[in-house]
Every structure is written in structure tokens, then in C-alpha cells.
N, C-alpha and C positions, 0 to 999 in steps of 0.2 A: 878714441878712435879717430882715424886719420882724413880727410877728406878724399882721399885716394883711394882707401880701403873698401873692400866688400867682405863680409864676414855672411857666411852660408851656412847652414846648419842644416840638414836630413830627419826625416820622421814623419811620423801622423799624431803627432799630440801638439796641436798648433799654441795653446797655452804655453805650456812647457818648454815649445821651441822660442816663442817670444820674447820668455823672462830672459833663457838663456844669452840669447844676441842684446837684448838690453845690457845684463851683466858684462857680458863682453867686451860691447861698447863702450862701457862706465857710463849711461845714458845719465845717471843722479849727475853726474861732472858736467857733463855735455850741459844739462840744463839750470844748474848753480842754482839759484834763488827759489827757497823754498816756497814764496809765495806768487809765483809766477803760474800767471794761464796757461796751462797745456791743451790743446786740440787734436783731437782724435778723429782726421778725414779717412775713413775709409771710402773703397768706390760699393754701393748702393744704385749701382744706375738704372735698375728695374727688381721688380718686386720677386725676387727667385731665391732661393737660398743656396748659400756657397758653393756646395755639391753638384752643382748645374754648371759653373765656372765662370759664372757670370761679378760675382760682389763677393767681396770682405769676407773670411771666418771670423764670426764673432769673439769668439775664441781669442783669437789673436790680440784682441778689443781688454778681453778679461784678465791676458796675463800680465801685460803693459800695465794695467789698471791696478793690477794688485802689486805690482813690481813698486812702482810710483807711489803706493799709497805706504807701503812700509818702508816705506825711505821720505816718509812724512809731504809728499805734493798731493794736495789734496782741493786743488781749484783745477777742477779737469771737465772737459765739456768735450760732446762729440757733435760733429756737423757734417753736414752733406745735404744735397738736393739731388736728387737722380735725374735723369733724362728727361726732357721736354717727352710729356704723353702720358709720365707713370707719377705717383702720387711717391714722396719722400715718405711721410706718414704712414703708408698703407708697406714703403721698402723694410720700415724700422720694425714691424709687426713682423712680417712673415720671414726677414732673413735674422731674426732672432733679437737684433740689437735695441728695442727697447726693453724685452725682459732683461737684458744682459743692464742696461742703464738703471733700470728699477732694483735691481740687485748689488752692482756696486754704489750705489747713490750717487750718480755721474748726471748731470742736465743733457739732454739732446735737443740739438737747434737746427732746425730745419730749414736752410737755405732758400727753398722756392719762397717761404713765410717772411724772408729777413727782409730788412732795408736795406740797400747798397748805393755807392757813389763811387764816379770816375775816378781811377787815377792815371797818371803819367807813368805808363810801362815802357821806359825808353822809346818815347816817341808816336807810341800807341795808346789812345784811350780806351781803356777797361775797366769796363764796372764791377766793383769786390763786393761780395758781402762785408757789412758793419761787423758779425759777427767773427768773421774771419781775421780783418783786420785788428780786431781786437783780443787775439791770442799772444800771449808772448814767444810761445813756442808752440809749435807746428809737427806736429809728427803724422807723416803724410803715410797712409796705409792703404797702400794701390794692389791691386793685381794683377800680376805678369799675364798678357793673354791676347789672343789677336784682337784684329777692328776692323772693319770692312773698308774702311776710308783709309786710315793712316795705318794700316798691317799691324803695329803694334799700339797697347794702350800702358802704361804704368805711371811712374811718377810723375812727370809732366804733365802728360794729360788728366791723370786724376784732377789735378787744380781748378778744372772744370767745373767740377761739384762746389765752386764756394763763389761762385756766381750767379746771378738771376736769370731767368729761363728766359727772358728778351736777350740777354747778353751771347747765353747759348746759341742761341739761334743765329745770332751776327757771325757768330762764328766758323757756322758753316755754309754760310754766303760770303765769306773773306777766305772757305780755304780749309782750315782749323791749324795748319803745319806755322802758317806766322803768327798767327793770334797767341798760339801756345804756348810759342818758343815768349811770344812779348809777356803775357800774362805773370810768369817764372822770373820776372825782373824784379816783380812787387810779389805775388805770393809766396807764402815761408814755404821752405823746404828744411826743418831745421834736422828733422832725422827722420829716414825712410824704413820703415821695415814693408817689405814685399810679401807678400801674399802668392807663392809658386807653388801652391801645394796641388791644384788644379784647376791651373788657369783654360780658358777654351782656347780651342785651336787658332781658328783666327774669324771670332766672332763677339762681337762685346756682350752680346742680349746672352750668350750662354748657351749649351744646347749640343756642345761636343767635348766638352771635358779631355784636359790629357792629362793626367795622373802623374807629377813629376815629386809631388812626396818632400818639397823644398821651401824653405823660405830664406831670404838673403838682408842684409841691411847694408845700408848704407849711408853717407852725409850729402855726396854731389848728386843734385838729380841726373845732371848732363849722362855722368858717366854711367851711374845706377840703368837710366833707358838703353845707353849704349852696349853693356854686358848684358842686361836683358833681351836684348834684339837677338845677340851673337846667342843665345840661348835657344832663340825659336828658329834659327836658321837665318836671320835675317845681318845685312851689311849696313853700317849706318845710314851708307847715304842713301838706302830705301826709304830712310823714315827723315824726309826733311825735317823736319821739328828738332830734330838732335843736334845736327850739325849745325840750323839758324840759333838753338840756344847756345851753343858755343860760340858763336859768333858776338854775339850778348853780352859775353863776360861771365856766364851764369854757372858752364862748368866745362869739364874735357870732356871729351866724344869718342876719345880711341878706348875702346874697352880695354886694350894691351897695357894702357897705364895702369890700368886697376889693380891692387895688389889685395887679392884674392888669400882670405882666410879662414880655410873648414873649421868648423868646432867640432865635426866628427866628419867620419867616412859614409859616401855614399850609399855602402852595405846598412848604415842604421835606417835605410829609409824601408818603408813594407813592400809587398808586390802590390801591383796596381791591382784595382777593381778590373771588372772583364770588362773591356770596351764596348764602347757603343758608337750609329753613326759613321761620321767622317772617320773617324778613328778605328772602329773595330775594321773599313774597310781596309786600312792604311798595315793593319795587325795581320791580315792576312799574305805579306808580302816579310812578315820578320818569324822567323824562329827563338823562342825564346824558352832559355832556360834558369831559373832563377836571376833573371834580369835585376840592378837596383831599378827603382821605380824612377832616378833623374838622367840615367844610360838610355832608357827607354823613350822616356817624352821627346830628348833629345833627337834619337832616331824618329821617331814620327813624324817631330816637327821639320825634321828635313825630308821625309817621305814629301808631306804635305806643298814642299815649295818644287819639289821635281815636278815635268810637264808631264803628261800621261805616254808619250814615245819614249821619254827616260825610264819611263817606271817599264813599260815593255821590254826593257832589253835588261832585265834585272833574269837573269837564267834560273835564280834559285834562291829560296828563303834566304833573308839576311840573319846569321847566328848575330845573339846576345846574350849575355850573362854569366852568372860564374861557374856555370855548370859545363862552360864550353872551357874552362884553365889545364892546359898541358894539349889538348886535344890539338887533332889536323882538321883542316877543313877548307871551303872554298873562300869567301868572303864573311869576315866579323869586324864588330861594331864594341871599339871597347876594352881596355887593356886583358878583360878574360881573355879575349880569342887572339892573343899576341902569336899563337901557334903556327894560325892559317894561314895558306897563302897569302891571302891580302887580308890586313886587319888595319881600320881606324884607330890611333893610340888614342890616349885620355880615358880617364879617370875621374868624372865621366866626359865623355868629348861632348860638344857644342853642338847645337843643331846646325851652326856655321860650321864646324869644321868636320860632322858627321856630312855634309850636303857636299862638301868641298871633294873628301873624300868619295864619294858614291861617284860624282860627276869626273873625277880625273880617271875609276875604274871605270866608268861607261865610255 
């Protein structure tokens, strides 16, 4: 796998989806030496289980695990510290990941618990955990999903979780957009796989789920946060962090560079769950018929960034799915509705380019 590359895969079997994008990737290549530390950071940042949209499918934890382990790496540890307020300990119980450790015979190290020390993040001092720095390889396992501060949270910011909770805390008295970006100097990024199968709208704690049925992987984190943004509707230079870590050296920012490769079609992904929330309000403004489940999140996620006088001048349900192919109609979302009047292209389009789209027809 290429550092350029994002490799996206469709579904609800998030095990299943994991091995696959590891195979993909040739991850055994990627990580060469069979006795090498691998770290398994998921985000953990409060005590909720995935389904909420807040942290990690475990899931995703077991099939990496089992991937690695028959292709013989078998010094593998997972770590994380959740949010200043919430217990890491009490995160690893109830969003499943200690049974999941007790099962594969994996160690889990709990970052609030570790001892850390400064280092020189291109000019910035930040404090790592010991444990962190002492992985050979890094496979950083974030979730796509908003954040009340910096609108989006994935790779980059997950890096959060493998510092000490005074460190945290500086960080959001500095901002968190340059700490982040310095942070991503010194912590490994050595392979991403994402967590977009329902990430929250745009809230970290969880609590609005959008059903997008997706996980992607990647090697750059720059670019990896960069195409995840263009995912929820968002332009890089909303999300400072992106652009100061390209400035870093750390990675590219233009999602355009990204060479973008399905292992399957969007159609393998399921219908969403019935919404709830931010979301089931945003669902009352779409028609939907046999929607993919990453068509849809897309349109919500751009619902969600329109102001409430955009959303007024919407005349009438926006068509989705494939149940709308060959038909006429007024406005669609999505290569089905290529019929109607006005239709969004993409396969599936971008909450960037579904938002773009809405606002040139408004």
C-alpha cells in the first residue's frame, strides 16, 4: 500500500471488513519483522459502546488480531486513555475491549496509569506515554466522527489518547489545532484503519450516530483526516490541524491527491438503523429508497453543515437510492437519481460535494 492510497471497504461485519483492508494493504509487508511491537490505539474516550458513535468497534481490534497472529506477530498490546473525567479501565469493560484482550491473549496498557516524558515535537514539548513510545509499529484505529471544538476527530487527534491527562489538559488551553498537528511529529502513524461505520455527527462523547456502513485505511494521516473531513461535509481549512500538519512535513492535505480504492461497491454496505436525534431530524427532509448506508451519511452530513434558512428553501424531500434508477424527478442525491432534474453525481458523493451541490441548487 502506497502512502497516497485509501482503500475503503462497505458492510456491517467490521471483523471481516478489517482482515480484508489489512490483506489489501499487504499489512504482514508493511510491518516486516516478525518480532516487532505492534499497538493497537483505538479512541476509548468515554465509557459508551461503539453503537453510540462515540469509540472503536471492538471488532475491528479482533480481526487485525487474528490477521497478525496467523501470519505469526504475536507481541501485540493495545493502549489508550480516554478523556480527562472518564476512567480508561471502567472504557475497556463496557465498550467490550478487555473481553476482546482476555480472548485473544493481547496485554492492555492504560495510558492515564503509564509514565511519560517530554519530547521535541518539531519545536514543541509533549509528553508521550513510555508505553507508546515503546511500540515498533503503530496502528492507529480512530473514528471518523465530529467534535465540538475542532468539527472533526480521526487520526490525528486520536494520538491524544497516548498521552497523560495533565498533557491533555495543556492542550486545550494551547488550542488543541497546533498541539496536534506538533504531537504527529513524534507519534507513530504507521497504519490507519478507520472506524466509519457510525461515527456521531459532530459530537465526540456520542449520542447521534450516522450509519455510514464504512471503514477505510490508510498510511498518511494528513491526507487520511483530509478525505475524512470531505466525507462529513467538511473543507480542510475548517479543520486547522490538517493543514499545520502538512506544514510539518507529516503528510498532504488535499484529499484530491488521494487515490482512492473500493474492495467492494457501496451497494455491499446494509440500510441504516432508523435514526435517532440530530439525525432522525435531518431524515425528515430526505426521501429514501433503498439508500447505500455511505450515500446517505454523506447527505446528512451535509444536511447537518447547511444553516436552518438553507434548509427552509429545500421545496421538497431530497430522493436517494437505488430505487430512484431510470426514474424522473425533482432534486437527487447520487448516481441512482442521474434521471432527475438536478442530481448530485457520485458513487457515493461526499458530504463535500453532496453540501456543494445543495447550496449551488439553493
Amino acid at each position: 500500500m502506497e502512502r497516497n492510497e485509501i482503500f475503503v471497504i462497505y458492510g456491517d461485519k467490521p471483523a471481516d471488513m478489517a482482515i480484508r483492508l489489512a490483506e489489501a494493504a499487504d499489512l504482514e509487508a508493511l510491518i516486516g519483522d516478525k518480532k516487532k511491537r505492534i499497538g493497537l490505539k483505538p479512541n476509548l474516550v468515554v465509557s459508551r459502546p461503539a453503537e453510540g458513535g462515540a469509540t472503536t468497534h471492538p471488532e475491528i481490534a479482533a480481526g487485525l488480531i487474528a490477521y497478525l497472529k496467523k501470519r505469526g506477530f504475536n507481541a501485540i498490546v493495545i493502549l489508550e486513555g480516554s478523556w480527562v473525567g472518564d476512567s480508561t479501565a471502567n472504557a475497556f469493560s463496557v465498550c467490550g475491549w478487555r473481553k476482546l484482550a482476555e480472548e485473544a491473549g493481547v496485554e492492555l496498557i492504560d495510558t492515564q496509569t503509564d509514565k511519560a516524558r517530554a519530547y521535541d515535537c518539531n519545536g514543541m514539548k509533549i509528553e508521550i506515554c513510555d508505553s507508546a513510545m515503546a511500540v515498533d509499529f503503530m496502528i492507529n484505529l480512530p473514528v471518523m466522527k465530529g467534535h465540538c471544538q475542532t468539527l472533526l476527530t480521526c487520526a490525528l487527534k486520536n494520538n491524544k489518547g497516548i498521552m497523560p491527562d495533565r498533557e491533555k489538559r495543556r492542550f486545550h488551553s494551547l488550542g488543541l489545532h497546533k498541539p496536534i498537528a506538533h504531537l504527529n511529529t513524534v507519534a507513530r502513524n504507521d497504519f490507519i484503519l478507520v472506524d466509519g461505520i457510525c461515527g456521531d455527527l459532530d459530537f465526540e462523547e456520542g449520542g447521534n450516530p450516522v450509519f455510514s456502513g464504512r471503514m477505510f485505511a490508510a498510511r498518511d494521516p494528513v491526507l487520511c483526516d483530509a478525505w475524512a473531513a470531505a466525507q462529513m461535509g467538511y473543507g480542510t481549512g475548517e479543520i486547522p490541524y490538517i493543514g499545520l500538519a502538512e506544514k510539518l512535513g507529516i503528510g498532504a492535505a488535499d484529499p484530491l491527491k488521494a487515490t482512492v480504492r473500493e474492495l467492494n461497491r457501496a451497494e455491499s454496505s446494509v440500510p441504516a438503523p432508523k435514526p435517532s436525534g440530530k439525525v432522525r431530524q435531518l431524515a425528515s427532509l430526505i426521501r429514501e429508497d433503498r439508500a447505500c448506508s455511505a450515500c446517505y451519511a454523506g447527505l446528512v452530513f451535509a444536511l447537518s453543515r447547511m444553516s436552518r434558512g438553507e434548509l427552509g428553501r429545500l421545496k421538497e424531500p431530497l430522493a436517494i437510492g437505488q430505487g430512484y434508477r431510470g426514474k424522473k424527478g425533482g432534486i437527487g442525491i447520487g448516481r441512482c437519481t442521474s434521471a432527475f432534474a438536478a442530481s448530485c453525481p457520485g458513487c457515493p458523493p461526499s458530504g463535500a460535494e453532496a453540501l456543494d451541490f445543495l447550496r449551488n441548487r439553493l
